[in-house]
C-alpha positions as CSV (number, residue, x, y, z in Angstrom):
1,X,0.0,0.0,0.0
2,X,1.3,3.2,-0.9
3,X,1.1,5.4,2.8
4,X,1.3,8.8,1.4
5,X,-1.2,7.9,-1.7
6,X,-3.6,7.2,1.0
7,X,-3.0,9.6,4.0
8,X,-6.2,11.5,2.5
9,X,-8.0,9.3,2.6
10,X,-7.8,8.7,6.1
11,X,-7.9,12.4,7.1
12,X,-11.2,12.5,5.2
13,X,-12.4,9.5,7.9
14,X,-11.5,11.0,10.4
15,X,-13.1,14.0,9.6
16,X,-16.3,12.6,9.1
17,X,-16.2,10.2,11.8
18,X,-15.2,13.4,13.8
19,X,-17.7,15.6,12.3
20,X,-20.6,12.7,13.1
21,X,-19.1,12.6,16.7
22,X,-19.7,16.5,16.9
23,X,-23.5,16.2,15.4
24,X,-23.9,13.6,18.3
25,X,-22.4,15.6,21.1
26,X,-24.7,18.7,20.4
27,X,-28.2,16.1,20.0
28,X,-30.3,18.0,22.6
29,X,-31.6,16.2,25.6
30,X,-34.9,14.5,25.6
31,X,-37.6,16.1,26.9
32,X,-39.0,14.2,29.8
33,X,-42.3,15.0,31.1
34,X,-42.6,15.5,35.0
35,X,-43.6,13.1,37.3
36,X,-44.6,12.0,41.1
37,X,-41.7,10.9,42.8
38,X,-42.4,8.6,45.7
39,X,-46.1,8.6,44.6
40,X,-47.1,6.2,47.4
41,X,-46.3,9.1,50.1
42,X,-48.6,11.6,48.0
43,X,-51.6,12.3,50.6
44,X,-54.2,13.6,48.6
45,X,-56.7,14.0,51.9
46,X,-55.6,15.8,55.2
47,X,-57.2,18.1,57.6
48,X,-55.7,20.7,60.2
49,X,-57.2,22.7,62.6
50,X,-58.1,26.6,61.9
51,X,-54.6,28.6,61.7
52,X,-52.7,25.9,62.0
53,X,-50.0,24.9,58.7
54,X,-49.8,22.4,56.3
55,X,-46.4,22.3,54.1
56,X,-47.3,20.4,51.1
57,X,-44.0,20.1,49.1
58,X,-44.7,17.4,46.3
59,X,-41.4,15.5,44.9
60,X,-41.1,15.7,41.1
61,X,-38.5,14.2,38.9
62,X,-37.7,15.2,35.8
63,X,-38.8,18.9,36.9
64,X,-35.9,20.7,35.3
65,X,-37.1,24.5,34.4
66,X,-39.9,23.7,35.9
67,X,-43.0,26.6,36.1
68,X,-45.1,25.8,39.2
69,X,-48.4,27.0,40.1
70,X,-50.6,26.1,43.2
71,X,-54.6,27.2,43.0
72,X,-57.0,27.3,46.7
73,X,-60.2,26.7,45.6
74,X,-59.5,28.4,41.9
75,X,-58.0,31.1,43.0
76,X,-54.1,31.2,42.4
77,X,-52.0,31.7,45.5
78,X,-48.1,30.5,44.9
79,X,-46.0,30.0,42.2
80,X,-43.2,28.3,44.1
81,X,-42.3,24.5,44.4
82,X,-43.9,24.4,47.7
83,X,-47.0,25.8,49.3
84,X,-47.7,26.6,52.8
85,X,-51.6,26.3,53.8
86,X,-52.8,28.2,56.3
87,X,-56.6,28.7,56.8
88,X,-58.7,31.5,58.5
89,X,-61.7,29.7,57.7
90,X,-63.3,26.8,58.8
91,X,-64.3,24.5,55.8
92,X,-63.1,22.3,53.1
93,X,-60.2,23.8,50.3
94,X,-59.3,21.8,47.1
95,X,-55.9,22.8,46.2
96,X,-54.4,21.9,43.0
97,X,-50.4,21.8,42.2
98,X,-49.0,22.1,38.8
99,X,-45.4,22.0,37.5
100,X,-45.0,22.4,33.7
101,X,-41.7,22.0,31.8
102,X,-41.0,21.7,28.0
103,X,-41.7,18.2,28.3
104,X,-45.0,18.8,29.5
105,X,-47.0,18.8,33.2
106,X,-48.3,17.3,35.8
107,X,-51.1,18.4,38.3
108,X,-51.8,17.5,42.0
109,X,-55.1,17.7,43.9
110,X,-55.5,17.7,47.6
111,X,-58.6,18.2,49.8
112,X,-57.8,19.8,52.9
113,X,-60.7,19.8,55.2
114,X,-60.5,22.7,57.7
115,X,-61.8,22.5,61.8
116,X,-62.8,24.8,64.0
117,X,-60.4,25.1,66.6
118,X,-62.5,23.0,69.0
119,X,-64.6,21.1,66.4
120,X,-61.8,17.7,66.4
121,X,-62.4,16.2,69.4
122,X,-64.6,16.3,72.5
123,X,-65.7,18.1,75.5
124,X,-65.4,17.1,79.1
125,X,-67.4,19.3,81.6
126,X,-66.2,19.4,84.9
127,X,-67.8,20.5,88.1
128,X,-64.3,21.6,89.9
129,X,-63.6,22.2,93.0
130,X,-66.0,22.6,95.7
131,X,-64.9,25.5,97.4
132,X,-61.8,26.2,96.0
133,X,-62.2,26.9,92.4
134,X,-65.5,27.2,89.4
135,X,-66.0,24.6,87.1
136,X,-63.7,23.9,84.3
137,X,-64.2,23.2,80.5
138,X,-61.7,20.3,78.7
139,X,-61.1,19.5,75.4
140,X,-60.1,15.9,74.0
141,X,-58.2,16.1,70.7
142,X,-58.4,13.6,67.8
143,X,-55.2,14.8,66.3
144,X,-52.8,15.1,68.8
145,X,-54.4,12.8,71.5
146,X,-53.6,15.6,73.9
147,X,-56.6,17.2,77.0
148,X,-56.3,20.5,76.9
149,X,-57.9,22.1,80.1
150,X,-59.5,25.3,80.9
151,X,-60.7,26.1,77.7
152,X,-63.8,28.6,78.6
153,X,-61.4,30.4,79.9
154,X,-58.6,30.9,78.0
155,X,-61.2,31.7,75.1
156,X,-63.1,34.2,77.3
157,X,-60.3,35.9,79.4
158,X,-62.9,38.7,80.5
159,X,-65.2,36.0,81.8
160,X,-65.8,32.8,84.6
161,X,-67.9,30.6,85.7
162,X,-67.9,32.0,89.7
163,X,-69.2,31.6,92.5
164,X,-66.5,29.3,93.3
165,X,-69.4,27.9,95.4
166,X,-70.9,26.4,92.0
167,X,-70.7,23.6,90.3
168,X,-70.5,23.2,86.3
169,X,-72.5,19.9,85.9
170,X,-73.8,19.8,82.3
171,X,-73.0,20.5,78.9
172,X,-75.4,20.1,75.8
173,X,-75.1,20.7,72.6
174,X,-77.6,21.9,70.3
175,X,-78.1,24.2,66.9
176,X,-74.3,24.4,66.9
177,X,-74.3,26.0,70.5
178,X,-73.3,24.5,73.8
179,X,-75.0,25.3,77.0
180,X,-73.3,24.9,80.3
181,X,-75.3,24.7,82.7
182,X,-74.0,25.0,86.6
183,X,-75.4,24.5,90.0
184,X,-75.1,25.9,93.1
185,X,-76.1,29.9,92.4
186,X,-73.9,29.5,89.1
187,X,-74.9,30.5,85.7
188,X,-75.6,29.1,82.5
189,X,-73.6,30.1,79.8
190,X,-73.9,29.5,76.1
191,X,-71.3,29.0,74.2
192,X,-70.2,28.6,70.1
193,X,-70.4,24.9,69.9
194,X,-66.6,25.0,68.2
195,X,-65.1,28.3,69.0
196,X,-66.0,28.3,73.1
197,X,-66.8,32.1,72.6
198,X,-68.9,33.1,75.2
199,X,-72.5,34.3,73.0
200,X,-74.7,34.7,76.5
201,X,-75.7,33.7,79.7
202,X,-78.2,33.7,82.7
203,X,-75.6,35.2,85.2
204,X,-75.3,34.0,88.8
205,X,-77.3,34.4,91.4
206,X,-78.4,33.5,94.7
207,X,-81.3,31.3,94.1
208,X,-80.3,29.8,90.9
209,X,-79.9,25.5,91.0
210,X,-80.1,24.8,87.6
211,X,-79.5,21.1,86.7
212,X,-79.8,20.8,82.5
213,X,-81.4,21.7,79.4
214,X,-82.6,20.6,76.3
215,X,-84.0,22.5,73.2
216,X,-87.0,22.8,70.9
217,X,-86.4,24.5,68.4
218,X,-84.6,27.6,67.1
219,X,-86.7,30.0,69.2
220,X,-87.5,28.1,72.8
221,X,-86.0,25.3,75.0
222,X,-86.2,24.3,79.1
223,X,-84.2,24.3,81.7
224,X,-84.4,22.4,84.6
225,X,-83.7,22.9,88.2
226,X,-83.6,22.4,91.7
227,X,-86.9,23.2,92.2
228,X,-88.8,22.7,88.6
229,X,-88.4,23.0,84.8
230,X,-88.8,26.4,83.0
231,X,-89.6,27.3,79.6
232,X,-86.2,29.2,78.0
233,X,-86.4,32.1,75.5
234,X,-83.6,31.2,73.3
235,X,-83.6,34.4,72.1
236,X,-83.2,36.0,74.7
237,X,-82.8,33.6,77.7
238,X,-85.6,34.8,79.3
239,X,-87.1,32.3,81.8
240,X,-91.2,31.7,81.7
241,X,-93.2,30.2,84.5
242,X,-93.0,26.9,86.1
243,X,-94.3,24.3,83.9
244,X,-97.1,22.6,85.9
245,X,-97.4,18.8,86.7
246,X,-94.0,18.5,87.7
247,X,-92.5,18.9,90.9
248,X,-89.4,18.5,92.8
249,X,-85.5,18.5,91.5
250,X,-85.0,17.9,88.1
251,X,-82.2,16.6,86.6
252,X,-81.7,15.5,82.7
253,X,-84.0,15.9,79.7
254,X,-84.1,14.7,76.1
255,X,-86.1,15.2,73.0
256,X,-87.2,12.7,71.0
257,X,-90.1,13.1,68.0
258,X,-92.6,15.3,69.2
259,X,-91.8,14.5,73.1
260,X,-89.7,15.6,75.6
261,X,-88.6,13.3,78.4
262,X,-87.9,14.8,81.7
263,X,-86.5,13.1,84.7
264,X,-88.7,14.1,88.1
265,X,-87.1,13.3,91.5
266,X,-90.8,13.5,92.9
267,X,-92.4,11.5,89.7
268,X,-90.0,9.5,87.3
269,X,-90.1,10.2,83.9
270,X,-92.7,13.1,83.1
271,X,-93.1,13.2,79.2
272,X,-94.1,16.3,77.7
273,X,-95.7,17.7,74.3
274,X,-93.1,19.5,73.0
275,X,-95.5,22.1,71.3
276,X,-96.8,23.0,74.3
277,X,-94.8,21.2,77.1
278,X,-98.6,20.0,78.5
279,X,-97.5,16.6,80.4
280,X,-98.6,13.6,77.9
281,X,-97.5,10.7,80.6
282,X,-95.5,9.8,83.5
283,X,-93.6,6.9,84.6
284,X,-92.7,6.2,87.8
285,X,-89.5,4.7,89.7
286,X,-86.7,5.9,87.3
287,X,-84.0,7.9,88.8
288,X,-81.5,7.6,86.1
289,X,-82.2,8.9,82.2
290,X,-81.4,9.7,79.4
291,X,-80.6,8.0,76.4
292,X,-81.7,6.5,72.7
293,X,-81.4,3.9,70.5
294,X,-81.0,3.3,67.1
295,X,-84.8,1.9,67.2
296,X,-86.1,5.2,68.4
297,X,-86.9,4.4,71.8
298,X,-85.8,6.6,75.4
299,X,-84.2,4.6,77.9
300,X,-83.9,5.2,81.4
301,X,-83.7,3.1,84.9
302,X,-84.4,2.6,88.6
303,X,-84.6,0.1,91.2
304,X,-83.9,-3.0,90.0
305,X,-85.4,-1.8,86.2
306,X,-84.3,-0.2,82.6
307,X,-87.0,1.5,81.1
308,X,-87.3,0.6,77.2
309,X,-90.4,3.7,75.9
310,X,-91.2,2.9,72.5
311,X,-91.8,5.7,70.0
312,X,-95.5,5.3,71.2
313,X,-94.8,5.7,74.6
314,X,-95.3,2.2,75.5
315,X,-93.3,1.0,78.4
316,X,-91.4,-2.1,79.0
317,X,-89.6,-2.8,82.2
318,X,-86.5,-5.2,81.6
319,X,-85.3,-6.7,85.1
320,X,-81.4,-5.7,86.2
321,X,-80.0,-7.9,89.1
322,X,-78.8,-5.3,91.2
323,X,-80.0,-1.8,92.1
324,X,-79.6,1.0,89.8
325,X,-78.9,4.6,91.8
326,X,-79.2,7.9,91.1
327,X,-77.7,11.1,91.8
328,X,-80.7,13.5,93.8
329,X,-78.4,13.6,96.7
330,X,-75.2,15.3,94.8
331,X,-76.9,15.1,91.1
332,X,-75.0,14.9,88.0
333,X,-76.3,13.3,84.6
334,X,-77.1,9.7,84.1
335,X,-74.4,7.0,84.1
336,X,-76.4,5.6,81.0
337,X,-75.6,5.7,76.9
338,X,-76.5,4.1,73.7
339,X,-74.9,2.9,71.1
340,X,-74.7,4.8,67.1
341,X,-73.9,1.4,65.1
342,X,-76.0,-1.3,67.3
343,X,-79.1,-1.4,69.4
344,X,-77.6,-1.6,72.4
345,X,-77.7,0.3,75.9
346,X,-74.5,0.8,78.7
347,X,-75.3,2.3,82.0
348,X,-72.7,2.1,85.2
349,X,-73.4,0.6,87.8
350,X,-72.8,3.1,90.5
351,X,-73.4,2.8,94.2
352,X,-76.0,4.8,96.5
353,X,-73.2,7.2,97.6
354,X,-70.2,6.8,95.1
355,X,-68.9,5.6,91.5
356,X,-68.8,2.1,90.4
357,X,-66.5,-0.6,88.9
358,X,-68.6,-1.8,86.4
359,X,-70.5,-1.0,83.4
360,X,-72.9,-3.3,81.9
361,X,-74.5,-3.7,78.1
362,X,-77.6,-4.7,77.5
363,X,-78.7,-5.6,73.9
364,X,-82.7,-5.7,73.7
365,X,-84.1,-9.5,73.8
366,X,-80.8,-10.8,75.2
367,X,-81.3,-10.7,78.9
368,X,-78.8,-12.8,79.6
369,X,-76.6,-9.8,78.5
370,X,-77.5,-8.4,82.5
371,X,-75.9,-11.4,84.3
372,X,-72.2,-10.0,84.2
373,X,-70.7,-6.6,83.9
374,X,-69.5,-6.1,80.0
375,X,-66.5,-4.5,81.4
376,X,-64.9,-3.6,84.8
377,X,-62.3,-1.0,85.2
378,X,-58.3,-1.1,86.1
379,X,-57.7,-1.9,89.6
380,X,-58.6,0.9,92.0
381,X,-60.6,3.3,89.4
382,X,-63.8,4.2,89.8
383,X,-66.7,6.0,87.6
384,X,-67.1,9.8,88.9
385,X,-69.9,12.0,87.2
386,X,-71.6,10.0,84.2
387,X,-68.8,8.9,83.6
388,X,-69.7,7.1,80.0
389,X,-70.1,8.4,76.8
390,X,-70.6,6.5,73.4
391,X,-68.5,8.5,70.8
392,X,-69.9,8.1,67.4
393,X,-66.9,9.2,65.4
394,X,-64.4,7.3,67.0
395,X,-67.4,4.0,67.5
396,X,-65.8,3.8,70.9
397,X,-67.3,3.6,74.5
398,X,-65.8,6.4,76.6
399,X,-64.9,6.6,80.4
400,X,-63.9,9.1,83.0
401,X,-62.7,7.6,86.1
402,X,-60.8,8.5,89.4
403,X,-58.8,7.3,92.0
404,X,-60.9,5.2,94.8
405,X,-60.3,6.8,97.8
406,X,-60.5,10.1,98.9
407,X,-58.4,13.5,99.2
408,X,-55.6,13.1,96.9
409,X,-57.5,10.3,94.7
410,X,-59.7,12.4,93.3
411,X,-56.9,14.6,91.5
412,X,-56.0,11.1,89.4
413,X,-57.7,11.1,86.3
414,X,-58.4,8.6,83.4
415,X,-60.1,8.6,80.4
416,X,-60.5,4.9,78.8
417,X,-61.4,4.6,75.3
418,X,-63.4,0.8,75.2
419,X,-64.3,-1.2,72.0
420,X,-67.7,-1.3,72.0
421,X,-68.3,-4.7,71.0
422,X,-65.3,-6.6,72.9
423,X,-64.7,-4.0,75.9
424,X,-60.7,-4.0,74.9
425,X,-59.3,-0.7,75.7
426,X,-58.0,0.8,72.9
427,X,-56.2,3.8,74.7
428,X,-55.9,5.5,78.3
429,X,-54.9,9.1,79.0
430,X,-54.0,10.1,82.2
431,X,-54.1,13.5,83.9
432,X,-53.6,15.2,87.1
433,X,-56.2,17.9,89.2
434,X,-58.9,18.1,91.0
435,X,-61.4,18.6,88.0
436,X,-64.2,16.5,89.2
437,X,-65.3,15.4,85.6
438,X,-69.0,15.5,85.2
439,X,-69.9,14.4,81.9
440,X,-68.4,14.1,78.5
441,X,-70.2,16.1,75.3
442,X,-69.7,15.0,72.2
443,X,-70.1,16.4,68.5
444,X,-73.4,15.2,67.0
């Protein structure tokens, strides 16, 4: 072969080879289109309390010159790769993530359901401390699994519950408003049912024993007391005359249909006409009350009886094998609750003088159901106040207990959270002070 004949030749391959090599290094990159990274961890439902954060940061690969955009209920709010949520209003907020590059986009959609600050969880009313301080308002919440105490308070600075004399033994909801009601000379005091904002209140006053209430409708409910039940302006919390036919203390009341039950230390169960609170029937021999069932029937008990009253105000008596007490002597609402999901009824079984050990179920037709206790609590506990409350959201059987004993005791608290159905506890909190708990109040 001749070399220098063919030296051009191999220049020329070179070149080209070098010149294709070139075309290949300059090839722009692909254009990927952007995707979820880690799409597993993407949570496209959450909730948070009012004016509380949520950092929603979405990972995206291939997000190279990437524009992003985030939208809160259409309206566009950020432009940067991550968002921070913070609500003023209660509600629920869609908010849609976008990131577009030249290889395209991707979008994101989260529902972000907003509470009120008091709205995710559940009260406990407590009576406080005879003597030595008011009544006190907690708050159970879902989230954190925290009890936060004092609430009225710390909500209404300007405000109390005084005389220090009283004591705060009910708390019912209704029409998005909760009424606490005290004894003792105390007032009653309504409240935003999620905000605990102070909207009015019967102040206190020598003379006032009020025990519970329950309302009507938008304009008019009652209130009961040491001494009666009262028609209540709603309006403007005006109290009416004495309704007549029942006498003596009066402790808790429900509605139900077109009746109200009320619960007479003198008569039993008095049931009223609600459109004109005339008295339609009573029922002697029930000290405890209320409660209902799925069915649509009012419970309540006495002696050695639970009181089944049918939507037609027929009675039937179901036989307990102990004796059922109530509270005229130091009242505080019924030890007695129904279940959401079943038709079944739990009611303590509390002593003449003091809390009990054990709470019983009692599923309609199945009497043998009332020959042992469904559940009896930790060593040395005992049920103070109601002290049950079936929680709907959770579909769990709540109790309040203290120490057995007294002096010191009474400042060790615990809330049990029971399976309804196999009376396993699912989760205890325990707390310190003298709150006296009364009865917990849940969200309907």
């Amino acid at each position: 072969m001749n070399f220098k004949k063919s030296m051009p030749l191999i220049f020329a391959g070179l070149s080209i080879l070098a010149l294709a090599s070139c075309k290949k290094d300059n090839q722009p990159e692909p254009l990927l289109k952007p995707e979820v990274s880690g799409a597993s961890d993407y949570k496209a439902k959450d909730s948070v309390t009012l004016n509380k954060t949520i950092f929603l940061h979405p990972k995206i690969n291939n997000a190279k010159n990437a524009i992003y955009s985030w939208t809160v209920n259409g309206a566009r709010l950020g432009s940067d790769s991550v968002f921070t949520f913070k609500a003023t209003d209660k509600g629920d907020y869609k908010i849609s993530f976008k990131a577009v590059t030249g290889g395209g986009e991707v979008d994101l959609d989260y529902q972000i359901h907003v509470w009120d600050k008091y709205e995710n969880g559940f009260y406990i009313i407590n009576e406080g401390w005879f003597g030595h301080g008011t009544g006190t308002v907690s708050f159970y919440r879902y989230d954190t699994g925290a009890m936060e105490d004092s609430i009225f308070v710390k909500e209404n600075p300007m405000k109390d519950l005084e005389p220090k004399s009283s004591t705060l033994e009910s708390g019912v909801v209704f029409r998005n408003k909760l009424y606490l009601v005290s004894k003792v000379g105390g007032p009653m005091v309504v409240t935003d049912e999620f905000n605990m904002k102070e909207l009015a209140r019967i102040p206190s006053q020598g003379g006032n024993d009020w025990r519970s209430f329950v309302g009507i409708d938008d304009n008019k409910g009652l209130i009961s007391a040491n001494g009666g039940v009262f028609p209540l302006n709603l309006n403007t919390l005006a109290i009416g005359q004495k309704i007549t036919g029942i006498s003596g203390q009066v402790g808790d009341m429900i509605k139900e249909g077109n009746y109200i039950f009320v619960l007479s230390q003198t008569d039993g169960v008095v049931i009223l006409n609600a459109a004109d609170n005339t008295v339609v029937k009573k029922i002697a021999g029930a000290t405890i009350g209320f409660t209902r069932t799925i069915d649509g029937s009012v419970w309540a008990a006495g002696g050695t009886k639970l009181l089944k009253i049918n939507p037609s105000l027929d009675v039937e008596a179901i036989t307990v094998p102990f004796n059922l007490f109530g509270s005229w002597g130091a009242w505080h609402p019924g030890s007695i609750t129904a279940s959401t999901k079943e038709n079944a009824v739990y009611f303590a079984k509390n002593g003449s003088f003091s809390g009990g050990t054990d709470i019983y179920k009692y599923i309609p037709g199945n009497d043998a159901s009332l020959q042992a206790p469904f559940l009896k609590l930790p060593a040395g506990k005992i049920v103070y106040g109601a002290g049950i409350s079936y929680n709907a959201k959770l579909d769990q059987l709540l109790v309040t207990t203290v120490q057995s004993g007294f002096g010191e005791n009474f400042k060790v608290n615990n809330l049990y959270f029971y399976d309804p159905v196999t009376a396993a506890i699912k989760k205890t909190v325990t707390y310190d002070g003298y709150y006296f708990p009364a009865v917990i109040v849940n969200h309907r």
